[in-house]
PDB file of N, CA, C and O in Angstrom, chain B, residues numbered from 101:
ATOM      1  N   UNK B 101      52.329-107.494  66.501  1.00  0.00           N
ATOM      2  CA  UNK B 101      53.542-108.023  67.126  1.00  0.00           C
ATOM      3  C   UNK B 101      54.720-107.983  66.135  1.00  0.00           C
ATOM      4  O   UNK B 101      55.803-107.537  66.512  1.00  0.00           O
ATOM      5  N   UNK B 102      54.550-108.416  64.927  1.00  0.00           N
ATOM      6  CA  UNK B 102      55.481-108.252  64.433  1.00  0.00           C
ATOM      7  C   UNK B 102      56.022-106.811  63.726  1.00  0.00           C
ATOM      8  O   UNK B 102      57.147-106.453  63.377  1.00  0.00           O
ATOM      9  N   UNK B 103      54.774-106.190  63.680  1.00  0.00           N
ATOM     10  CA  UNK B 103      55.618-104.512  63.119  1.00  0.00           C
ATOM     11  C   UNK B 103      56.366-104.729  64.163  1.00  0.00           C
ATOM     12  O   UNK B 103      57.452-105.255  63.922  1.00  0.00           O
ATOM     13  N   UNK B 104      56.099-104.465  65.348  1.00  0.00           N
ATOM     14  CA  UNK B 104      57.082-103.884  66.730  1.00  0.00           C
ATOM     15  C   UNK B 104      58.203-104.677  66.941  1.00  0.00           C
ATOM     16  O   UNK B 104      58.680-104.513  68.064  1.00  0.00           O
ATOM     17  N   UNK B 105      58.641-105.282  66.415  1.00  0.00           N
ATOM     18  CA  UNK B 105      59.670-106.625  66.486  1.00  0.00           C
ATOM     19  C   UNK B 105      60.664-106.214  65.144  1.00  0.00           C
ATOM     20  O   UNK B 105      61.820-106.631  65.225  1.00  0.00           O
ATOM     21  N   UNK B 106      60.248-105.312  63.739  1.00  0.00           N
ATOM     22  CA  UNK B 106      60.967-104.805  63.148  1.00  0.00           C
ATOM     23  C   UNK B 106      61.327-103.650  63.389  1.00  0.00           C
ATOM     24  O   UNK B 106      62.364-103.197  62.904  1.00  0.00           O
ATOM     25  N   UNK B 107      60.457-102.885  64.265  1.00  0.00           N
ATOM     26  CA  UNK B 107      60.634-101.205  64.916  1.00  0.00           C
ATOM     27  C   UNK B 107      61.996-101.498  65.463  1.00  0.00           C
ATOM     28  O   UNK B 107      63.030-100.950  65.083  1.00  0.00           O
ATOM     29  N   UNK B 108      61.862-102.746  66.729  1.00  0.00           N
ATOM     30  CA  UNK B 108      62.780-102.592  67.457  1.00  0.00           C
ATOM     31  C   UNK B 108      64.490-103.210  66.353  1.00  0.00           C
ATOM     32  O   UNK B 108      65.576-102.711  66.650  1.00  0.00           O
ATOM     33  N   UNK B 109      64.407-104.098  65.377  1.00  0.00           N
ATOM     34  CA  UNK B 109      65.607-104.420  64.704  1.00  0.00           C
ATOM     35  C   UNK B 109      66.101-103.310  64.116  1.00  0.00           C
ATOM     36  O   UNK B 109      67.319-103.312  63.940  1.00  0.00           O
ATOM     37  N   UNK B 110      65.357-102.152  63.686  1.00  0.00           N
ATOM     38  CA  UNK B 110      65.663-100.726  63.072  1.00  0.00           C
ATOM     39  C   UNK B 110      66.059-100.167  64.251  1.00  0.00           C
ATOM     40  O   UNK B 110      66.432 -99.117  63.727  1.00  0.00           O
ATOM     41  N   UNK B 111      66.258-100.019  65.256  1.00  0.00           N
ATOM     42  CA  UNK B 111      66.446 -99.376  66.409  1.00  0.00           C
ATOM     43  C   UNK B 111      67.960-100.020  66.452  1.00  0.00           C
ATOM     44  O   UNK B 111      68.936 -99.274  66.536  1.00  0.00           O
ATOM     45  N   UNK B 112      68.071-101.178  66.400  1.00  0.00           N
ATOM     46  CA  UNK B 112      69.195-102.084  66.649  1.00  0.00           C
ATOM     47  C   UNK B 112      70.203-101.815  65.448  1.00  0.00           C
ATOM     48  O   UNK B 112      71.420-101.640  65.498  1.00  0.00           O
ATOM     49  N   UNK B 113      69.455-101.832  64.493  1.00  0.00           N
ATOM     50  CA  UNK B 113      70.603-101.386  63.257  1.00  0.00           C
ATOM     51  C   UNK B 113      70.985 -99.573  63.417  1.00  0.00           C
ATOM     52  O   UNK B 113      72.141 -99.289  63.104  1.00  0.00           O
ATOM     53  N   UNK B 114      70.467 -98.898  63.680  1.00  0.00           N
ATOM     54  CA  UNK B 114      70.565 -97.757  63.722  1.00  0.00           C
ATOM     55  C   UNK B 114      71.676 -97.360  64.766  1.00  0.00           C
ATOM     56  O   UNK B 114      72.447 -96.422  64.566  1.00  0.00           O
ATOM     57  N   UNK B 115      71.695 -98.109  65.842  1.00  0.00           N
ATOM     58  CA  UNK B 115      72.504 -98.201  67.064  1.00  0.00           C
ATOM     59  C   UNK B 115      73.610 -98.789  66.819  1.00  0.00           C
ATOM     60  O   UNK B 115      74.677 -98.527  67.375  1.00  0.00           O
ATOM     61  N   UNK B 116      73.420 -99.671  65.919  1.00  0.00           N
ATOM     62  CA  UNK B 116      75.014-100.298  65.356  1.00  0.00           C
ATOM     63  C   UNK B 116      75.516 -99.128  65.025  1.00  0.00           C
ATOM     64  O   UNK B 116      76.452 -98.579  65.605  1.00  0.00           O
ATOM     65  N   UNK B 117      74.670 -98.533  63.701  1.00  0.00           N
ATOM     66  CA  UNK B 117      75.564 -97.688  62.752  1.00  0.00           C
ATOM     67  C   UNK B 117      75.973 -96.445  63.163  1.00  0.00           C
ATOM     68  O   UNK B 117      76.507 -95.644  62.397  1.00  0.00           O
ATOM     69  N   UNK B 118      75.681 -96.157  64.734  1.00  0.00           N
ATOM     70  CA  UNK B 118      76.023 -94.815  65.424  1.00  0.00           C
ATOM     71  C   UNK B 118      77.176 -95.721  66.236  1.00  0.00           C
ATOM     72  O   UNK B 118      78.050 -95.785  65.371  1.00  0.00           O
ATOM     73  N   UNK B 119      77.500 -96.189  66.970  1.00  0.00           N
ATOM     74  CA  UNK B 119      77.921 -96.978  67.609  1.00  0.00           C
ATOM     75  C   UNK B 119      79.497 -97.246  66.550  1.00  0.00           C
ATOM     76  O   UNK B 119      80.581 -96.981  67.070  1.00  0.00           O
ATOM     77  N   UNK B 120      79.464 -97.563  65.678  1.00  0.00           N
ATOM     78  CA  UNK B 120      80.489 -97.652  64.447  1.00  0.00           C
ATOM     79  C   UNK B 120      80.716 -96.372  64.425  1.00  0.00           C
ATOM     80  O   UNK B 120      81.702 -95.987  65.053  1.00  0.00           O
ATOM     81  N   UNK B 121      79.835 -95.311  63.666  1.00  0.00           N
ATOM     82  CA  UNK B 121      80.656 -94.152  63.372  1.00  0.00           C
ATOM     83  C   UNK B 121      81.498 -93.370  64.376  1.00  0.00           C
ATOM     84  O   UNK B 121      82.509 -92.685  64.225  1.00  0.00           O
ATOM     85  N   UNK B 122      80.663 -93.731  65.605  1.00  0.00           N
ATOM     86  CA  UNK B 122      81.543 -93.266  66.912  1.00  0.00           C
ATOM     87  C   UNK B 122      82.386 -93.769  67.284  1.00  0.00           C
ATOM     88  O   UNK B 122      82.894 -93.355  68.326  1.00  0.00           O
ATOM     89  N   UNK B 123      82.924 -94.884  66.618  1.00  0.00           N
ATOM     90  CA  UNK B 123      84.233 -95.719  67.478  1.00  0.00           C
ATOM     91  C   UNK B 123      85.316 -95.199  66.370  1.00  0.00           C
ATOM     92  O   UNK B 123      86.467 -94.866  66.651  1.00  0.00           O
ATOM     93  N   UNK B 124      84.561 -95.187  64.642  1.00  0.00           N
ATOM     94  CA  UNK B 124      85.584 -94.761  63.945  1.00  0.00           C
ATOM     95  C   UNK B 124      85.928 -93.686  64.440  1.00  0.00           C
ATOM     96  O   UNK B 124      87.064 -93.787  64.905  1.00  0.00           O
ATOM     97  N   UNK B 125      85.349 -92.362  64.611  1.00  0.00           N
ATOM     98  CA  UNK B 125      85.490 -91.110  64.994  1.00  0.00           C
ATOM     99  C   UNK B 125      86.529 -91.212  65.771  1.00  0.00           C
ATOM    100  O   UNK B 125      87.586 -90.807  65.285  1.00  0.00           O
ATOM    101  N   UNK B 126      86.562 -91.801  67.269  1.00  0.00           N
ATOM    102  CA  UNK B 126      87.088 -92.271  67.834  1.00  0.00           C
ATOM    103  C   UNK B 126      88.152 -92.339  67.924  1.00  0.00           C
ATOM    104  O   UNK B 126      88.851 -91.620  68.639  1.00  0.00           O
ATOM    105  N   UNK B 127      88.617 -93.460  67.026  1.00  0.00           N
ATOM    106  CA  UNK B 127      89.893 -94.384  66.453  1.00  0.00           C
ATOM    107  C   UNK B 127      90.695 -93.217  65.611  1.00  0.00           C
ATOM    108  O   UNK B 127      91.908 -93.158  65.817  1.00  0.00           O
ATOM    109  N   UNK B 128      90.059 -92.192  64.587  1.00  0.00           N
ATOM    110  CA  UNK B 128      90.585 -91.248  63.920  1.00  0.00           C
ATOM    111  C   UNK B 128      91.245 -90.516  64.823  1.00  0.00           C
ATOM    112  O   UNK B 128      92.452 -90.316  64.683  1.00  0.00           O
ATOM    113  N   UNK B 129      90.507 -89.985  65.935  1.00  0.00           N
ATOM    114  CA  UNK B 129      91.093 -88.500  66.620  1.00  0.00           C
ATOM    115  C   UNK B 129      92.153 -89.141  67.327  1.00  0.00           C
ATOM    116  O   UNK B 129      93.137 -88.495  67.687  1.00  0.00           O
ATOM    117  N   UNK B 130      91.976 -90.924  67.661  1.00  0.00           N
ATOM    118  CA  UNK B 130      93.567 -90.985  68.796  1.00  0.00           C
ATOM    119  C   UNK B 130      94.407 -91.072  68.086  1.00  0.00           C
ATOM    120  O   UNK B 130      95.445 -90.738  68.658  1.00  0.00           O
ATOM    121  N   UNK B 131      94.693 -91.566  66.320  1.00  0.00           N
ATOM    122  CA  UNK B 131      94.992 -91.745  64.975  1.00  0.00           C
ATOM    123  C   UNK B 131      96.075 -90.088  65.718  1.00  0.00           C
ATOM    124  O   UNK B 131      97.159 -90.100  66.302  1.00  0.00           O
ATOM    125  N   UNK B 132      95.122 -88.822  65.327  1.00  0.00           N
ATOM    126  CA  UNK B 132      95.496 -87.519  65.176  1.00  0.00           C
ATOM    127  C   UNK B 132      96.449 -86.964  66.199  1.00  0.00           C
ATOM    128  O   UNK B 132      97.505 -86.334  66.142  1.00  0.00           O
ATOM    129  N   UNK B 133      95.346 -87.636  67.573  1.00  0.00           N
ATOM    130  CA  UNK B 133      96.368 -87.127  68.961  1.00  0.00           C
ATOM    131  C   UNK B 133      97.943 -87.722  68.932  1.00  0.00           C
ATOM    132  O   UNK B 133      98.874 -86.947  69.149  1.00  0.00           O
ATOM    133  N   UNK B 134      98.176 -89.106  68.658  1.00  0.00           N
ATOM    134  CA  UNK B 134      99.347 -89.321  68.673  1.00  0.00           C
ATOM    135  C   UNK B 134     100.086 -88.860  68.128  1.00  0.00           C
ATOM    136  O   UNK B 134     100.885 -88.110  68.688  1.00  0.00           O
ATOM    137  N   UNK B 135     100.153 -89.177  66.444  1.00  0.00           N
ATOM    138  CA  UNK B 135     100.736 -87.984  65.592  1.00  0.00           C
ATOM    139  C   UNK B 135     101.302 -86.463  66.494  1.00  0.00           C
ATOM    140  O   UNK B 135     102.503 -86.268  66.686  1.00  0.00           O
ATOM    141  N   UNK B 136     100.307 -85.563  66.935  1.00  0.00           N
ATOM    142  CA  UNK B 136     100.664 -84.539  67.371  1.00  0.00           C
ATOM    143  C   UNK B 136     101.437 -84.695  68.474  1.00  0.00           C
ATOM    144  O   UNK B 136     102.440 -83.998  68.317  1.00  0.00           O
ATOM    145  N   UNK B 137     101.478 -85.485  69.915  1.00  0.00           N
ATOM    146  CA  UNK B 137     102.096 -85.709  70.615  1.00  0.00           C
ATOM    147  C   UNK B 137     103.477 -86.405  70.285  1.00  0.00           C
ATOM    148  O   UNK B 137     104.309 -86.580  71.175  1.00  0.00           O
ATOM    149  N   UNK B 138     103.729 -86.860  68.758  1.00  0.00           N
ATOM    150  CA  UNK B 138     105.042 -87.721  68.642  1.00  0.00           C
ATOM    151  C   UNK B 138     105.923 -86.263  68.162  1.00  0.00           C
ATOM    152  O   UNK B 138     107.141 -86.112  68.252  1.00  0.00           O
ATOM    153  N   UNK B 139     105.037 -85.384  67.698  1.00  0.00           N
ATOM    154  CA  UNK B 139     105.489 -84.515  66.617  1.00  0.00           C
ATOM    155  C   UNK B 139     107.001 -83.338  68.067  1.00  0.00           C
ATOM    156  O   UNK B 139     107.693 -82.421  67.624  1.00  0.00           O
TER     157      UNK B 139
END
C-alpha cells in the first residue's frame, strides 16, 4: 500500500512539473505574440 501511494505522489509531482513547464511555455510565446503584433 504504501509503495503505490508514493507511485502515485511521483505521478503528481511529475504532473506538476509538466503542467509548469507548459504554462511557462505558454506565458513565453503570448510574451512573443504580443511583441510581434505591437511591432
Amino acid at each position: 500500500m504504501r509503495k503505490r501511494a508514493g507511485a502515485v505522489h511521483t505521478v503528481k509531482i511529475k504532473n506538476t512539473a509538466l503542467m509548469t513547464l507548459f504554462y511557462n511555455l505558454s506565458s513565453e510565446l503570448e510574451i512573443r505574440i504580443t511583441k510581434i503584433t505591437s511591432l
